[in-house]
Structures are given as structure tokens and as C-alpha cells.
C-alpha positions as CSV (number, residue, x, y, z in Angstrom):
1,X,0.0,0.0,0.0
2,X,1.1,3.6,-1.1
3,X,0.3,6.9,0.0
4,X,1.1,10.6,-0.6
5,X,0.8,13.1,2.1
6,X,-0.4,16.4,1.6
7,X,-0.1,18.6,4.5
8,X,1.9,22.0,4.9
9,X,2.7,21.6,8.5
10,X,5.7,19.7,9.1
11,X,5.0,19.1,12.4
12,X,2.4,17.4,11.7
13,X,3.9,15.9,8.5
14,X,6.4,14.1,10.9
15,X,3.5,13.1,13.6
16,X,1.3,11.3,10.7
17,X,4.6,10.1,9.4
18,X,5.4,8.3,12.6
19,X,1.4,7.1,13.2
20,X,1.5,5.8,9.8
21,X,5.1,3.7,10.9
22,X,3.3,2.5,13.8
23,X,-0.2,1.4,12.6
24,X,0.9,0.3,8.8
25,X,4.7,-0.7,8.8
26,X,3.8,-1.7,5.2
27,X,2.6,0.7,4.0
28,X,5.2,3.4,1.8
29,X,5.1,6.8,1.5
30,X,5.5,7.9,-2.0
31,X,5.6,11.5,-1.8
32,X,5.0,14.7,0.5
33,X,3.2,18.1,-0.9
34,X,2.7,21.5,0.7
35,X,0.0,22.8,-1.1
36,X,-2.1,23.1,-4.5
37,X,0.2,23.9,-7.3
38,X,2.7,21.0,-5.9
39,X,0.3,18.3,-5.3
40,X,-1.2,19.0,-8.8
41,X,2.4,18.7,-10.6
42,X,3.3,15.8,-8.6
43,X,0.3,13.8,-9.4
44,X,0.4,15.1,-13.2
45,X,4.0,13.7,-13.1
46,X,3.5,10.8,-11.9
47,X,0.8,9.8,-14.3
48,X,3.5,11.0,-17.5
49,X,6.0,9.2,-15.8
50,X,3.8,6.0,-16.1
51,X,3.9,5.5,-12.6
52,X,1.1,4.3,-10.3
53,X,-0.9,6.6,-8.3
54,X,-0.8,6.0,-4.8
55,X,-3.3,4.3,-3.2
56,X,-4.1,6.6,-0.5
57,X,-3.9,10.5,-0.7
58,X,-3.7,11.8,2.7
59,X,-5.2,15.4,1.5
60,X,-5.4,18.5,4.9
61,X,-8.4,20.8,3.5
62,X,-6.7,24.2,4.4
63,X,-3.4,24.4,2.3
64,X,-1.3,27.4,2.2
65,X,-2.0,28.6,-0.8
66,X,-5.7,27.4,-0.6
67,X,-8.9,24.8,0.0
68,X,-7.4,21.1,-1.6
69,X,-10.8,20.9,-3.3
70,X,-9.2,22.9,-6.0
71,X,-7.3,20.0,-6.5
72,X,-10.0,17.9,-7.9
73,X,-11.1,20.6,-10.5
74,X,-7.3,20.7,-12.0
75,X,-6.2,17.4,-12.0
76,X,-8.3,13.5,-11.9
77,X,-7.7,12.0,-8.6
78,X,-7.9,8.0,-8.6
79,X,-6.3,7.4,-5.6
80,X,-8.5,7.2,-2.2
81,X,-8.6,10.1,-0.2
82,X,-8.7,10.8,3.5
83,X,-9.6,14.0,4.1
84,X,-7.5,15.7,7.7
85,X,-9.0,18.7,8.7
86,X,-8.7,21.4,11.9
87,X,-12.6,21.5,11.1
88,X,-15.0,20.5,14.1
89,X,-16.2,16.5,13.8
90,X,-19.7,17.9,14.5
91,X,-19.9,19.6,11.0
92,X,-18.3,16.4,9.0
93,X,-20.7,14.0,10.4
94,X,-22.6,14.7,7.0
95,X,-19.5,14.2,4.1
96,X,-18.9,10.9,5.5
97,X,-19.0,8.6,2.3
98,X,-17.9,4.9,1.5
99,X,-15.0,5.1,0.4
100,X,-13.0,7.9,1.7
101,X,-12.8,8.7,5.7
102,X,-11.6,12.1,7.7
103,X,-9.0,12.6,10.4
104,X,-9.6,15.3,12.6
105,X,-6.3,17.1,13.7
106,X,-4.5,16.8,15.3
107,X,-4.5,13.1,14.1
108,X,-4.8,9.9,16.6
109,X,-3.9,6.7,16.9
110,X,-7.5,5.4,17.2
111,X,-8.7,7.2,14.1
112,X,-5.8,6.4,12.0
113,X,-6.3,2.9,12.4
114,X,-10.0,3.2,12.0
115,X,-9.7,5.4,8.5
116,X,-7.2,2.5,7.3
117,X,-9.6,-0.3,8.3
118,X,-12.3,1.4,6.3
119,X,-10.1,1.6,3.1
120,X,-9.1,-2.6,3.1
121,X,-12.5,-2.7,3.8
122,X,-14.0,-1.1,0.7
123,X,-11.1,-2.0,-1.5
124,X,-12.8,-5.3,-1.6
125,X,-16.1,-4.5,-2.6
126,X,-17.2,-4.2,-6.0
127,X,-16.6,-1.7,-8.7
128,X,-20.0,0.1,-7.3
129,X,-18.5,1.9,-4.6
130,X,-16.1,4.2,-7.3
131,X,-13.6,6.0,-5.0
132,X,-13.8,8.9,-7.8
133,X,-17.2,9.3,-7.5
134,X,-17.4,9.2,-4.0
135,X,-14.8,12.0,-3.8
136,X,-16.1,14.4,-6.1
137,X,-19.8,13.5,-4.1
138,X,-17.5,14.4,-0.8
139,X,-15.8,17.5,-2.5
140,X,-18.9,18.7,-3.7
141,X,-20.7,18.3,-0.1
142,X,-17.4,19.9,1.8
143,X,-17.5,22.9,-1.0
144,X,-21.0,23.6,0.1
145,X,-20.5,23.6,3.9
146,X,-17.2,25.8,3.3
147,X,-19.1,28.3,1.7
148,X,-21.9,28.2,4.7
149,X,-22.8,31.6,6.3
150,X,-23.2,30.8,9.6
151,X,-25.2,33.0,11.9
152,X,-23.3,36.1,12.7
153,X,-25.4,38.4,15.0
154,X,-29.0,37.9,16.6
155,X,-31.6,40.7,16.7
156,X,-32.9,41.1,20.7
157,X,-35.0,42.8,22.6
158,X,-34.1,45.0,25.1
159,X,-37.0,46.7,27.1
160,X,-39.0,48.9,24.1
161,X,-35.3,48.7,21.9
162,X,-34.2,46.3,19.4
163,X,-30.7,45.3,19.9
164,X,-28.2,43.8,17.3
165,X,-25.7,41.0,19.2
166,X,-22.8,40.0,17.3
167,X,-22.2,36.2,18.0
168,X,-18.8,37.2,18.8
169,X,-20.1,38.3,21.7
170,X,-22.2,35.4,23.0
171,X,-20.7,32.7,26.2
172,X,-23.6,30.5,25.5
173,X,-26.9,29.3,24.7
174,X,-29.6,27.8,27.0
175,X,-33.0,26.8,27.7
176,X,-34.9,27.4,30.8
177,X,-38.6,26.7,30.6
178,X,-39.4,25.8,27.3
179,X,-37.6,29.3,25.8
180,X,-34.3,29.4,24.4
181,X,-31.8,32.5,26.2
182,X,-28.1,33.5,25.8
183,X,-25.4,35.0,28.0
184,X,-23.2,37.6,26.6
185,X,-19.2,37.3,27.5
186,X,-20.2,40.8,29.4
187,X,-23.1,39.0,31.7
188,X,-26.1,40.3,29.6
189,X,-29.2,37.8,29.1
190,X,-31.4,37.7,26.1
191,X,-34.3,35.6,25.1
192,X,-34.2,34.3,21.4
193,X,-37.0,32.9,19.2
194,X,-34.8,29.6,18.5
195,X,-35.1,26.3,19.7
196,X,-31.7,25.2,20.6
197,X,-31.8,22.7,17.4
198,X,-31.6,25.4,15.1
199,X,-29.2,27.3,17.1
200,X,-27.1,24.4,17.1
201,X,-27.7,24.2,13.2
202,X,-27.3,27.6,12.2
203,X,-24.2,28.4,14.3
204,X,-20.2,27.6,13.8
205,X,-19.6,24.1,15.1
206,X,-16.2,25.5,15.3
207,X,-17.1,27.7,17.8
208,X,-20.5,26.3,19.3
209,X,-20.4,22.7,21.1
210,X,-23.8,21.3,22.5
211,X,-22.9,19.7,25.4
212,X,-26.4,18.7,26.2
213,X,-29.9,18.8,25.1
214,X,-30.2,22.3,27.1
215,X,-26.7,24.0,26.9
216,X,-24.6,25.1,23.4
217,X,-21.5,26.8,24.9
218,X,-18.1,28.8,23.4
219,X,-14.9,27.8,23.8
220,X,-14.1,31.0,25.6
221,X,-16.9,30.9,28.3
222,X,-15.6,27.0,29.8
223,X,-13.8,28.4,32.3
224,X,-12.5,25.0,34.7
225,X,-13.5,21.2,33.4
226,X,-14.1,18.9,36.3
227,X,-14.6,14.8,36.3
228,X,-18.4,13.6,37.3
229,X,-20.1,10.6,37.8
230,X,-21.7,8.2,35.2
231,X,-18.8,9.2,32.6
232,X,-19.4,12.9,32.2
233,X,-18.0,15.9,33.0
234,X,-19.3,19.4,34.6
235,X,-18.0,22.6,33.5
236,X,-17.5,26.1,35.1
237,X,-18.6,28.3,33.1
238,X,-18.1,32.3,32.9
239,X,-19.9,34.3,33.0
240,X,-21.2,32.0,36.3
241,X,-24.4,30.2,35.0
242,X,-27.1,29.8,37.9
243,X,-27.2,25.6,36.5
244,X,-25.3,22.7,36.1
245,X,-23.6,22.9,32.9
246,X,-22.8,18.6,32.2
247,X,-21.2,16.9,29.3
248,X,-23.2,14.3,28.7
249,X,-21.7,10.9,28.6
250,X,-21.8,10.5,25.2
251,X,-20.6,13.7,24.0
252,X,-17.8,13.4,26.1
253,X,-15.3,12.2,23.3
254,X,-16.2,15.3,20.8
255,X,-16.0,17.4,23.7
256,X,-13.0,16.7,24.3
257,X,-11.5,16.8,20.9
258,X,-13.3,20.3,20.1
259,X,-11.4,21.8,23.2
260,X,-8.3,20.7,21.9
261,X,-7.4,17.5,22.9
């Protein structure tokens, strides 16, 4: 098994490196890229060359000089790809397709072997699951949620005024009571005319995380992280929120991995 890496962080060129060594000793790395206009000559010379095309195309979605989807519209790609990306697992759940997986970075162990698993897995299978299709289905999909305008400020009321709240400002989200509330970073509270779904939906899963069915918090506003029973965790959260702001047990993992784990 071959594969080219295309990521223009060496640090984390030598930490996949090294995974890669320690989950698939047999596998060879045939080349290393930085960006667009390398990976595109590299693949374009390989194929005049007559050389094989790797097998596996480890691709990062934010290159220097650009998205890698740009790849795809300069150059055919037959080789499978596994996408790594600094983007939150919450807003790739979608792109997942048959025959091409994720990382999310910083890359682990568990995933790596789990993405490589996959690929034997669907290299066996019949001509139907066409790793070209599925990727420009995935490139397609990840195009669209690129170009995604979140929600960027919330129109509130304030007494007889309307105020405009930039998002920017916002700790987190809650419900209390059926209605759905937010705390600003400066202690303010606002009702909203969202259910916390489509907060949730229409906000930055970069910068949101649901931690619950009644909580959607910031990184900024977790302010200590604290072990609790039945596998989940409690938070302290600033501005002080007058509740108990839990992980629950099965959000625990992404929680974890969106702070930065």
C-alpha cells in the first residue's frame, strides 16, 4: 500500500509520518506536498511518468495557498482520499461517504487505524463503490459547507429597543422553561425565538459545542473542566451560569476533541 501526504505543517507531516510507521509498517510513503500547485504537478508527473498513483492520498483541507478541493477541479484524482482537517467532527458527520474517511487534527492513533480499516474494507467490494465518485460526491458536499454563512449576529430585545448582538459576543446558549436564552461574555441575558436545534444548526460548530440537550456553549466561556459521575464531565462556566452545565456521557469524546485534545 502507497500513499502521498499532503499537509503543509511539518510538524504534523512528521507526527502522521510516525502514526502511519506505527499502525501500517507496510505501507510506503511515495511523496510529500505542501500545497495546491505542488500536489497537482506531482500527481500530473507521476501519471506521464507512467507510474502508479498511490493508493491513498492523505489530503489536509486548508493548504497554504488554498482549500485542496481545487485539487480535484485541476487534476483527476484516482487514488482514495482521507480527508484531515482542523474542522470541528460535529460539521463532517454529513461528508462521510464509502470510500474515503476524515481525520480530525491533530490526528490519533484510534482514528488512523480506524480510517485504514475502512479503506481494506471497501477495496474489496465491488466496482460500485467508485472511489472517484465518491470523492467528487465528498468535495462537492465539503464545498458547500465551506461556503456556509453561519449565523453572525442575533436581533434582541431589550426593554421597548431592538438590539443587534454579534455572535462574537455570546458565552452561550440555553433553555430554561421551554424558551431558548443566551449569556453575553459581558453578563447580559437575552431571550431568542430559537429552539436550541436550530441554534445548534445555524451556528459555527467550530465555535459552538452542545454539550447537552439544554446547553450550546463557546470555547471561551468554559472556564474549569471537572470529572463527574456516570462518565461525564461538569464545566464552570463564565460568565457564572445559575445551572449545572454537564457533558453528557456521550458527548464526552467530541468534547473533548473540540477543546483541543
Amino acid at each position: 500500500m502507497t500513499a502521498l501526504l499532503v499537509e503543509d505543517e511539518e510538524l504534523a507531516v512528521r507526527k502522521l509520518q510516525k502514526l502511519l510507521n506505527d499502525v501500517a509498517p507496510a505501507l510506503t510513503i511515495t511523496g510529500i506536498t505542501a500545497g495546491i500547485e505542488d500536489t497537482v504537478e506531482w500527481l500530473e508527473n507521476r501519471r506521464l511518468s507512467g507510474l502508479p498513483e498511490p493508493d491513498l492520498i492523505f489530503l489536509d483541507i486548508e493548504l497554504a495557498d488554498g482549500q485542496s478541493f481545487e485539487i480535484f477541479e485541476r487534476t483527476p484524482v484516482r487514488s482514495t482520499v482521507i480527508f484531515t482537517t482542523s474542522y470541528d467532527e460535529y460539521a463532517l458527520q454529513a461528508f462521510k461517504v464509502n470510500s474515503i474517511d476524515y481525520l480530525l487534527k491533530p490526528v490519533q492513533r484510534d482514528d488512523l487505524e480506524r480510517s485504514l480499516q475502512k479503506y481494506e474494507a471497501l477495496r474489496g467490494r465491488s466496482a460500485t463503490n467508485d472511489p472517484v465518485r465518491n470523492i467528487e460526491k465528498l468535495v462537492q458536499q465539503l464545498q458547500r459547507q465551506s461556503l456556509r454563512d453561519y449565523r453572525q449576529r442575533f436581533l434582541v430585545r431589550q426593554g421597548q429597543r431592538l438590539l443587534s448582538i454579534e455572535v462574537s459576543e455570546i458565552a452561550y446558549f440555553y433553555t430554561e422553561e421551554r424558551y431558548s436564552f443566551f449569556t453575553t461574555h459581558r453578563g447580559q441575558k437575552f431571550l431568542v425565538d430559537y429552539t436550541l436545534d436550530e441554534l445548534a444548526e445555524s451556528l459555527d460548530p467550530g465555535q459552538f459545542f452542545r454539550i447537552n440537550r439544554s446547553v450550546l456553549i463557546t470555547h471561551q466561556s468554559v472556564d474549569q473542566i471537572q470529572s463527574y459521575f456516570g462518565n461525564r464531565l461538569v464545566l464552570q462556566l463564565r460568565p457564572a451560569f445559575d445551572k449545572e452545565a454537564l457533558v453528557s456521557r456521550e458527548k464526552v469524546s467530541d468534547f473533548k476533541t473540540w477543546m483541543g485534545k
